[in-house]
C-alpha positions as CSV (number, residue, x, y, z in Angstrom):
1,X,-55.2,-12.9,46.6
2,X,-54.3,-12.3,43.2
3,X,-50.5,-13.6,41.9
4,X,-48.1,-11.4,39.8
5,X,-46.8,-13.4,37.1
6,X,-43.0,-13.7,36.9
7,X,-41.6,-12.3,33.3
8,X,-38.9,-15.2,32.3
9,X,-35.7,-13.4,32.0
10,X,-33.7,-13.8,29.2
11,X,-29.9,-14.0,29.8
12,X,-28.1,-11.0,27.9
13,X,-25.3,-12.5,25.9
14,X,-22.4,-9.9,24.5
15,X,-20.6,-11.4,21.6
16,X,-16.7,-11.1,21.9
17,X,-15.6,-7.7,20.1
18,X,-13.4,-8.8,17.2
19,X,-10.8,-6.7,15.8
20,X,-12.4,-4.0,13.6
21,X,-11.8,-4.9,10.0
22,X,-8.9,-2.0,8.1
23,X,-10.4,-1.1,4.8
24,X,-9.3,-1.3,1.6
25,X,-9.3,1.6,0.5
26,X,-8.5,5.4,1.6
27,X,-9.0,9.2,0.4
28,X,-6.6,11.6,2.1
29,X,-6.9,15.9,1.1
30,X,-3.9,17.8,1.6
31,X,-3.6,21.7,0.7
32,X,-0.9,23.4,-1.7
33,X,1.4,22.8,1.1
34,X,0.7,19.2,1.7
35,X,-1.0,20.1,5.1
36,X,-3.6,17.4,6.1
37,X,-7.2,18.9,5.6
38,X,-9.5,15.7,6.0
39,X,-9.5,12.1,6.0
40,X,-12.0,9.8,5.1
41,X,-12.9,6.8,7.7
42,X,-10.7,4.5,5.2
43,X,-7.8,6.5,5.5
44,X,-7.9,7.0,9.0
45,X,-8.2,3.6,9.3
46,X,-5.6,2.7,7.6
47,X,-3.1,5.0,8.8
48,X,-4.2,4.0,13.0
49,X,-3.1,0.8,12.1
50,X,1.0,1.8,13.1
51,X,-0.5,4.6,15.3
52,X,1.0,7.0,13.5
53,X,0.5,10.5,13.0
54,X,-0.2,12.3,9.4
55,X,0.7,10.4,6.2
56,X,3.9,8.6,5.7
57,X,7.1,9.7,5.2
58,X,7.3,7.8,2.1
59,X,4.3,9.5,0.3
60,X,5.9,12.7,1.5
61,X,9.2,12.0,0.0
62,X,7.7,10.9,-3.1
63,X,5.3,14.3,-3.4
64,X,7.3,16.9,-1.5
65,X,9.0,19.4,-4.1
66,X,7.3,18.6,-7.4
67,X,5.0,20.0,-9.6
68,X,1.8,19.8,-9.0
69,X,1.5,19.2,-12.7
70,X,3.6,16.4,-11.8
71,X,1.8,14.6,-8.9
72,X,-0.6,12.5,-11.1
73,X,1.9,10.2,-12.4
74,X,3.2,9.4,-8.8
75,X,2.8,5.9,-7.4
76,X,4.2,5.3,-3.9
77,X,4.4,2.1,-2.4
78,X,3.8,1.8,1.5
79,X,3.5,-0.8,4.0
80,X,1.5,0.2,7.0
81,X,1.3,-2.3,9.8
82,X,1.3,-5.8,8.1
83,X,-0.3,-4.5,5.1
84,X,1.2,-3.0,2.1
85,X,-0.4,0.1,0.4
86,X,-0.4,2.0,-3.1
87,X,-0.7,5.3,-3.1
88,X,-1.7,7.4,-6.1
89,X,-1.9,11.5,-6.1
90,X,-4.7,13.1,-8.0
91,X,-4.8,17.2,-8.0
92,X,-8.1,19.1,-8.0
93,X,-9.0,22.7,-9.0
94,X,-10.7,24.2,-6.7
95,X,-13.8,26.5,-7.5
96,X,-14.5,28.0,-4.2
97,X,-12.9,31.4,-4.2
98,X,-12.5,31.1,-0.8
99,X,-9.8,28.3,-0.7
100,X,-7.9,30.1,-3.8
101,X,-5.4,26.8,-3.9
102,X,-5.7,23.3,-5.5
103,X,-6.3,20.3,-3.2
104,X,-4.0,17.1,-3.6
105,X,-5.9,13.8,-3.0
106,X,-4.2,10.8,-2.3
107,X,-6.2,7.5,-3.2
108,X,-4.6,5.0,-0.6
109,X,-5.5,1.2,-1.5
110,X,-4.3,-2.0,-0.1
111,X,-2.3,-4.4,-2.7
112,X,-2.6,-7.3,-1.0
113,X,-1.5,-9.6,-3.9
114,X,1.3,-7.7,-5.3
115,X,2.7,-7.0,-1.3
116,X,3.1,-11.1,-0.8
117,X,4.6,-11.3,-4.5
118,X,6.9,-8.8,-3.0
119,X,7.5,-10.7,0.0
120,X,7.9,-13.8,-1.4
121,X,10.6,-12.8,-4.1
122,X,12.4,-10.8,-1.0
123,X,12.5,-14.2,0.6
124,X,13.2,-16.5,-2.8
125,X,15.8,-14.5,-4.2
126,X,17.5,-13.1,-0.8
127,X,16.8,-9.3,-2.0
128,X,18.3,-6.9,0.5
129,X,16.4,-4.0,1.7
130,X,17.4,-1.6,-1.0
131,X,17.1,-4.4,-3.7
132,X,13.7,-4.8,-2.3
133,X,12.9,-1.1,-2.4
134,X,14.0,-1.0,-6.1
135,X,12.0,-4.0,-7.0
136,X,9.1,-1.8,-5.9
137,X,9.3,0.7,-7.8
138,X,10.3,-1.4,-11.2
139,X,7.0,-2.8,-10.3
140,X,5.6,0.6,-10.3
141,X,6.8,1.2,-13.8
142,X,9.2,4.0,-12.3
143,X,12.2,4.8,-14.4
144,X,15.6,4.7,-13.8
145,X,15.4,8.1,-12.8
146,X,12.3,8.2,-10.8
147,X,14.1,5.6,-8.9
148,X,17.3,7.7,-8.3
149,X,14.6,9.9,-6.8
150,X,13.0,7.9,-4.5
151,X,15.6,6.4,-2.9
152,X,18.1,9.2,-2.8
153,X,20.8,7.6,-4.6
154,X,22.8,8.2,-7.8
155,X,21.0,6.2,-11.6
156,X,24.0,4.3,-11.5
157,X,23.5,3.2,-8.3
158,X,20.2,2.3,-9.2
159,X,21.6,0.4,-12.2
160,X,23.9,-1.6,-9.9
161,X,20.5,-2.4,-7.5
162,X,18.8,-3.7,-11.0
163,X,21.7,-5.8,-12.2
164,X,22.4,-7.6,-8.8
165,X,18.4,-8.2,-8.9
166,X,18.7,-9.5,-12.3
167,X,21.4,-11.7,-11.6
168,X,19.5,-13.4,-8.2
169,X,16.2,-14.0,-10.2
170,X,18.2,-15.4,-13.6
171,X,16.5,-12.8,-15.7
172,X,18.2,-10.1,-17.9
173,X,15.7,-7.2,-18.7
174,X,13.5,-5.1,-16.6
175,X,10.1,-6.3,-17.7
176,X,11.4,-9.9,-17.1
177,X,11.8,-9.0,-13.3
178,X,8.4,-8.0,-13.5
179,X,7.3,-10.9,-15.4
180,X,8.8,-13.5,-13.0
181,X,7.5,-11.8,-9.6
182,X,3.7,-12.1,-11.5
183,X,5.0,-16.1,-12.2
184,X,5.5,-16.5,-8.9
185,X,2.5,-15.1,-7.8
186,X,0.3,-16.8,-9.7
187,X,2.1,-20.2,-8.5
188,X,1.7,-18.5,-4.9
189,X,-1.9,-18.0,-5.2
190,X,-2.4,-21.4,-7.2
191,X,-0.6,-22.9,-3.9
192,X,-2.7,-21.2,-1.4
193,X,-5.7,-21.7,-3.2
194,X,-5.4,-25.6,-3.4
195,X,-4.5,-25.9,0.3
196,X,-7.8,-24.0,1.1
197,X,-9.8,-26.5,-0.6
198,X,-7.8,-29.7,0.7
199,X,-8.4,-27.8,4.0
200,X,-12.0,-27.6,3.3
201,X,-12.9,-31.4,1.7
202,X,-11.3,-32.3,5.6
């Protein structure tokens, strides 16, 4: 009588699922219209994070009613989730006869650095919402009328917003509030990267 010999079974182990990493970076093609046409896995990515549909309000706020001769130089800040964004529009000439328009791309990429420097001068300097929304854009290099612009308000308005910034971070120009918020990131980063390496000589 001849025995069958047992294969060992090996136990099947399933590693926990961890949260799918969101990518740093995004490409995003919009028609004449500004009518979504395809996303790349990036940018789908990144815009799932908040579940929301389409691109943000903010990019369309920024793009909606210019030029397209004009769209290159726009920067648009966005936070998505709890990571903040930059958003540059590029326009392409299309070739193809059969689309017959130019294509808008938007280049989405994380600023992870200059987001907590924005974060942290929010908290330092107790910026309110709209002082925080016009730090952004100085930090954009926007001028006093792109800013106007963007946040639907008069350029004196946005003069007041700069001065009262001015005046909480003890600076008196422009380029010294961008000055100071790249300080005090570089003494944020020298912070954080000193407690990694206490945490790691533990």
């Amino acid at each position: 009588m001849q025995l069958s010999k047992k294969q060992p079974q090996h136990a099947i182990l399933h590693k926990p699922k961890s949260a799918p990493e969101v990518p740093d970076v995004g490409l995003v093609l919009l028609d004449g219209s500004l009518k979504p046409l395809a996303f790349d896995r990036g940018a789908a990515a990144i815009l799932n994070q908040s579940h929301q549909n389409g691109i943000p309000e903010e990019i369309l706020r920024a793009i909606r009613g210019r030029k397209l001769s004009e769209l290159s130089s726009i920067k648009t800040v966005f936070r998505n989730g709890k990571n903040e964004y930059m958003c540059r529009a590029h326009v392409m000439e299309c070739e193809d006869t059969m689309l017959g328009q130019s294509i808008v791309v938007l280049h989405l990429e994380r600023d992870s650095s200059m987001g907590n420097a924005m974060y942290e001068a929010a908290l330092k300097y107790n910026l309110t919402e709209r002082e925080q929304e016009a730090l952004k854009g100085i930090a954009m290099g926007l001028s006093n009328k792109q800013l106007s612009e963007r946040m639907n308000i008069s350029p004196n308005t946005v003069r007041a917003f700069l001065r009262f910034i001015m005046v909480k971070m003890g600076v008196t120009s422009r380029s010294a509030i961008v000055a100071k918020i790249l300080q005090d990131r570089d003494k944020f980063e020298r912070v954080v990267s000193l407690q990694s390496k206490s945490e790691l000589a533990v």
